[in-house]
TORDREN-477556 format. One line per field, with one value per residue (C-alpha): residue number from 1; residue in three letters; chain; x, y, z. Coordinates in steps of 0.2 Angstrom, whole numbers, padded with zeros to 4 digits, always signed. Layout:
i: c(NUM  ...)
aa: c(ALA  ...)
ch: c(A  ...)
c1: c(X  ...)
c2: c(Y  ...)
c3: c(Z  ...)
! end
This chain:
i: c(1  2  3  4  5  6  7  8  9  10  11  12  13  14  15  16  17  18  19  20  21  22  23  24  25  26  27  28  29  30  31  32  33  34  35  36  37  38  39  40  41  42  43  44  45  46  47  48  49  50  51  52  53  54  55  56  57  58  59  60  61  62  63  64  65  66  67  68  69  70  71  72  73  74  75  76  77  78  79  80  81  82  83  84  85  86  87  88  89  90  91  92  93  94  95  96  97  98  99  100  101  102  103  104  105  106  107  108  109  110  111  112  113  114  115  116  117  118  119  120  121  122  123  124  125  126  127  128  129  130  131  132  133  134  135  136  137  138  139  140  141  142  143  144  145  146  147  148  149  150  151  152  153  154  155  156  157  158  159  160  161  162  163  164  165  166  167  168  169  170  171  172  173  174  175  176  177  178  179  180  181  182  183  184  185  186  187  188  189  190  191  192  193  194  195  196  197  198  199  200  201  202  203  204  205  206  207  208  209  210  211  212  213  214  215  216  217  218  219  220)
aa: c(UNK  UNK  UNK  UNK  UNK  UNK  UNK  UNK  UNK  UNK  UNK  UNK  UNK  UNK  UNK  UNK  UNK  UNK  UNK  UNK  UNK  UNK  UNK  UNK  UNK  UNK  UNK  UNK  UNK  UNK  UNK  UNK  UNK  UNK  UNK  UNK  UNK  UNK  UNK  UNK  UNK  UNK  UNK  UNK  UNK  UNK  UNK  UNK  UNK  UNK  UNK  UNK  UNK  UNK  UNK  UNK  UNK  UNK  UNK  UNK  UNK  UNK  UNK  UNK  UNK  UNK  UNK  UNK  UNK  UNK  UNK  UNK  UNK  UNK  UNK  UNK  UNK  UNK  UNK  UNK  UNK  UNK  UNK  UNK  UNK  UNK  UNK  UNK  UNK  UNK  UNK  UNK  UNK  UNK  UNK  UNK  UNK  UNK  UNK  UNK  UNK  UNK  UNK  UNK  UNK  UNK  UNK  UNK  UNK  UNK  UNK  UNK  UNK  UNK  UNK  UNK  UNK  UNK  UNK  UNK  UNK  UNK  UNK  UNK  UNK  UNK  UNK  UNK  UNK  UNK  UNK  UNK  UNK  UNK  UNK  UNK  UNK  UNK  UNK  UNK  UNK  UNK  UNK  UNK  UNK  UNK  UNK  UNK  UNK  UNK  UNK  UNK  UNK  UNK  UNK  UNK  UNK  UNK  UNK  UNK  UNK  UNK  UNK  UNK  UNK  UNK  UNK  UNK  UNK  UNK  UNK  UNK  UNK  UNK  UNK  UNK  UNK  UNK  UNK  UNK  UNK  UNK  UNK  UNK  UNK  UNK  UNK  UNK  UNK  UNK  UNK  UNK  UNK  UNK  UNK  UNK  UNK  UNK  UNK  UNK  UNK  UNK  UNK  UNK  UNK  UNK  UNK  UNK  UNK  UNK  UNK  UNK  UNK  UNK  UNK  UNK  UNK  UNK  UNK  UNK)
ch: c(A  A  A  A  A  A  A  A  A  A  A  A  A  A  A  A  A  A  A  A  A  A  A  A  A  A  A  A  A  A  A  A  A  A  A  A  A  A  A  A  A  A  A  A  A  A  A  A  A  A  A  A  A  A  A  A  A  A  A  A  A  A  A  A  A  A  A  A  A  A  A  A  A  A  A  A  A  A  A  A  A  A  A  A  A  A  A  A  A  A  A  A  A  A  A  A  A  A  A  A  A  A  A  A  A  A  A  A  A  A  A  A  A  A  A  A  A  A  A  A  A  A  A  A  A  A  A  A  A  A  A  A  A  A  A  A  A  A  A  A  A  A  A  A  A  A  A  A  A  A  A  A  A  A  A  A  A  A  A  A  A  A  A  A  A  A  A  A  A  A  A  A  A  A  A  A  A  A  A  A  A  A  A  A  A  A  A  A  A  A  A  A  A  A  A  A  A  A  A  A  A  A  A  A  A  A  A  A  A  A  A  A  A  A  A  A  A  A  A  A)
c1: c(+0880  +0890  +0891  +0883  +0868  +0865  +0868  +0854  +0842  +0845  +0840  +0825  +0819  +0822  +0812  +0797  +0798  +0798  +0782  +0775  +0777  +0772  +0756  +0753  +0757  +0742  +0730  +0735  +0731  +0715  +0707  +0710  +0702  +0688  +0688  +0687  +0673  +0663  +0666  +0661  +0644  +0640  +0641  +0632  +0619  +0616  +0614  +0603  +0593  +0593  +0586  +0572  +0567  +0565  +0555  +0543  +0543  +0535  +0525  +0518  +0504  +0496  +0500  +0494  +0502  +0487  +0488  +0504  +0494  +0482  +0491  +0502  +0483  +0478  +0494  +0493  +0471  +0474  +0490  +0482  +0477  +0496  +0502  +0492  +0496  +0515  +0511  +0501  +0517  +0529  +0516  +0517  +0536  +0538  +0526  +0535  +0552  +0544  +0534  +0553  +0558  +0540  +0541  +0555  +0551  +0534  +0545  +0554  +0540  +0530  +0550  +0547  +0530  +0533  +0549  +0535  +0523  +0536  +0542  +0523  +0523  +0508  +0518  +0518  +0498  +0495  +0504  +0494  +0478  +0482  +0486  +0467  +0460  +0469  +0462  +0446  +0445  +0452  +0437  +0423  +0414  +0409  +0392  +0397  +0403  +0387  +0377  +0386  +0385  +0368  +0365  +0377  +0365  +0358  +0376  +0380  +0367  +0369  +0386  +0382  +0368  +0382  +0392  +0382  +0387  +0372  +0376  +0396  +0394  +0384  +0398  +0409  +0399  +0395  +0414  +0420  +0407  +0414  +0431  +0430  +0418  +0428  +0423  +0432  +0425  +0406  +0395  +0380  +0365  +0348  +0328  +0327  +0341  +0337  +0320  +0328  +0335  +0320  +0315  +0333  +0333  +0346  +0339  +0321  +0328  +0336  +0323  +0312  +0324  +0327  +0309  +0303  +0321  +0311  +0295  +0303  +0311  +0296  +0288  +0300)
c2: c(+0529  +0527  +0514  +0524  +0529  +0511  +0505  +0519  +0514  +0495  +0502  +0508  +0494  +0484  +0495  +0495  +0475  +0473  +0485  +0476  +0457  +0468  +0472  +0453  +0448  +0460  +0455  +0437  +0437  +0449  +0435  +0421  +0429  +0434  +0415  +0411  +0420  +0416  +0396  +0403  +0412  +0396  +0385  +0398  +0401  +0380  +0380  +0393  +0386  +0368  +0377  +0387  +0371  +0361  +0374  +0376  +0356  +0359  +0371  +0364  +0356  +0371  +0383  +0383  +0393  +0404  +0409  +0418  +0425  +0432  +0440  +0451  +0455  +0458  +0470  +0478  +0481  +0488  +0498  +0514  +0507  +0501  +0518  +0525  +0514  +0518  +0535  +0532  +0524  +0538  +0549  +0539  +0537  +0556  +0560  +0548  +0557  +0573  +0565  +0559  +0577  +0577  +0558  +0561  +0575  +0567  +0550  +0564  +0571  +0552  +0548  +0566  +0561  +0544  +0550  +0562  +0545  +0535  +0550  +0554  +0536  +0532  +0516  +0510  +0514  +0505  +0489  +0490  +0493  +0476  +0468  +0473  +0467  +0450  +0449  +0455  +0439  +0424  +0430  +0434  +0419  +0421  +0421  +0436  +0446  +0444  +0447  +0463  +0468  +0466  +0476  +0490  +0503  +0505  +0503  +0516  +0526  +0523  +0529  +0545  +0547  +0544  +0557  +0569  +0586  +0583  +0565  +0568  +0582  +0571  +0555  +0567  +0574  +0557  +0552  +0567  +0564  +0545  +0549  +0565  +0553  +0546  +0528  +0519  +0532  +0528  +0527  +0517  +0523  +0517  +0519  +0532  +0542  +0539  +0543  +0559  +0561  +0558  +0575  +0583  +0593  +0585  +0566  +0571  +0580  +0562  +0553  +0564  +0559  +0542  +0540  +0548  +0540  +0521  +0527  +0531  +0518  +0510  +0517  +0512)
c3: c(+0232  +0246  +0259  +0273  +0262  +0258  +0278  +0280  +0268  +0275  +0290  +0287  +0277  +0294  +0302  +0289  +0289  +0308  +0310  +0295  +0305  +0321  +0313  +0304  +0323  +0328  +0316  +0318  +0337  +0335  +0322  +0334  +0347  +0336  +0330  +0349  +0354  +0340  +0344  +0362  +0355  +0343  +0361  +0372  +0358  +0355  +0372  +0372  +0358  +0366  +0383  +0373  +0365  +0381  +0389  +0374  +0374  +0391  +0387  +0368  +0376  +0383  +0370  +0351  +0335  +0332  +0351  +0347  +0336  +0343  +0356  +0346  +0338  +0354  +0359  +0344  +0344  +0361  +0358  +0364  +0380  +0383  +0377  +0393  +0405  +0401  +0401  +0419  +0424  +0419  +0427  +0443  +0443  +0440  +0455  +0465  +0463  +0468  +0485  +0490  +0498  +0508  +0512  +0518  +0529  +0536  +0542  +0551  +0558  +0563  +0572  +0578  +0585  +0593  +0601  +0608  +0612  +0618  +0633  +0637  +0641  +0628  +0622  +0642  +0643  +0629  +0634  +0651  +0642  +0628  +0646  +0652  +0636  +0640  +0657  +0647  +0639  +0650  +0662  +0651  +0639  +0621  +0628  +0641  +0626  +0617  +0632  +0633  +0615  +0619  +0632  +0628  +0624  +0641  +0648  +0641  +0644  +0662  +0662  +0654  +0670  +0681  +0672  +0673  +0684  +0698  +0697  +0700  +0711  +0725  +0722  +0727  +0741  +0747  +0746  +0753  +0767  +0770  +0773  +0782  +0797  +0808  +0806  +0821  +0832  +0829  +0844  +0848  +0846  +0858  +0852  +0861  +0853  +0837  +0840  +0844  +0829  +0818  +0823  +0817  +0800  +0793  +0796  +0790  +0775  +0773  +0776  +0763  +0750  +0752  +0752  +0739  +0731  +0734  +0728  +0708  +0711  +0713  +0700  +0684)
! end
């Protein structure tokens, strides 16, 4: 054997024992840090096992061994009923998923609708109208507002005979009438004119109907 053969086989030798200490280095270092993490669990789980027996110290007095008990007897006599409710639950969630795509699109719809509000100037009515309410109740008593929840049948009766057409119609007549007179133009009027007058259509036809206006009047 020469010498070159045996400086090979030297060689490789080196090689084998310097990946063999490599490998003992490897392992060496992988069981200490094995070692510390299981001195780390041992602490956390005393800790652990300290904390669960403080808060069942606390909790002893209100809590007895057969209670344990009978709750998993419980959990397990009414396992069906649990079954269903997950079930419901999965049912729900599912649903829920699907509603997104349409939830989404009607909170697209409701911005949609009160960017509509908000330009018709519904938002600005509505703070007048809370503003009325307001007034509403710094001038009326308790005893007002029941006086009115009283009485508001026949209030509201008499607004719907003030809204009806024949009813509108001679407001309107009446109004229209008022401001077409000239009323810083009105002359006096002596006896003996107005007795005049008396004999006019028009006054008589007045006259008729505030007449026989008094005597319904009258008569309710």
């Amino acid at each position: 054997m020469g010498e070159q053969d045996i400086s090979r086989q030297l060689t490789e030798i080196q090689l084998t024992l310097d990946g063999i200490t490599a490998e003992l280095a490897l392992v060496k270092r992988q069981r200490q840090e094995m070692d510390d993490l299981k001195d780390d669990l041992t602490r956390v789980a005393k800790d652990l096992f300290a904390g669960a027996i403080e808060e069942f110290e606390d909790i002893a007095p209100f809590v007895r061994t057969g209670d344990f008990l009978h709750l998993v007897k419980l959990i397990l006599r009414n396992t069906n009923n649990i079954t269903a409710v997950i079930g419901k639950l999965e049912s729900t969630l599912d649903f829920l998923e699907d509603f997104k795509p349409i939830g989404k699109e009607l909170f697209s719809d409701t911005l949609e609708k009160l960017d509509e509000f908000d330009r018709a100037k519904y938002f600005e009515f509505a703070g007048a109208a809370i503003h009325i309410s307001d007034n509403i109740v710094e001038h009326f008593s308790q005893k007002d507002v029941r006086l009115l929840a009283d009485n508001i049948v026949p209030i509201l009766e008499t607004v719907k005979s003030m809204t009806q057409p024949e009813m509108m119609r001679a407001i309107k007549n009446a109004v229209a009438v008022f401001d077409s007179m000239d009323r810083d133009d009105i002359q006096e009027v002596s006896i003996w004119k107005a007795m005049r007058e008396l004999n006019t259509p028009e006054l008589k036809r007045g006259l008729g109907f505030m007449i026989a206006f008094m005597k319904n009047i009258a008569n309710n």
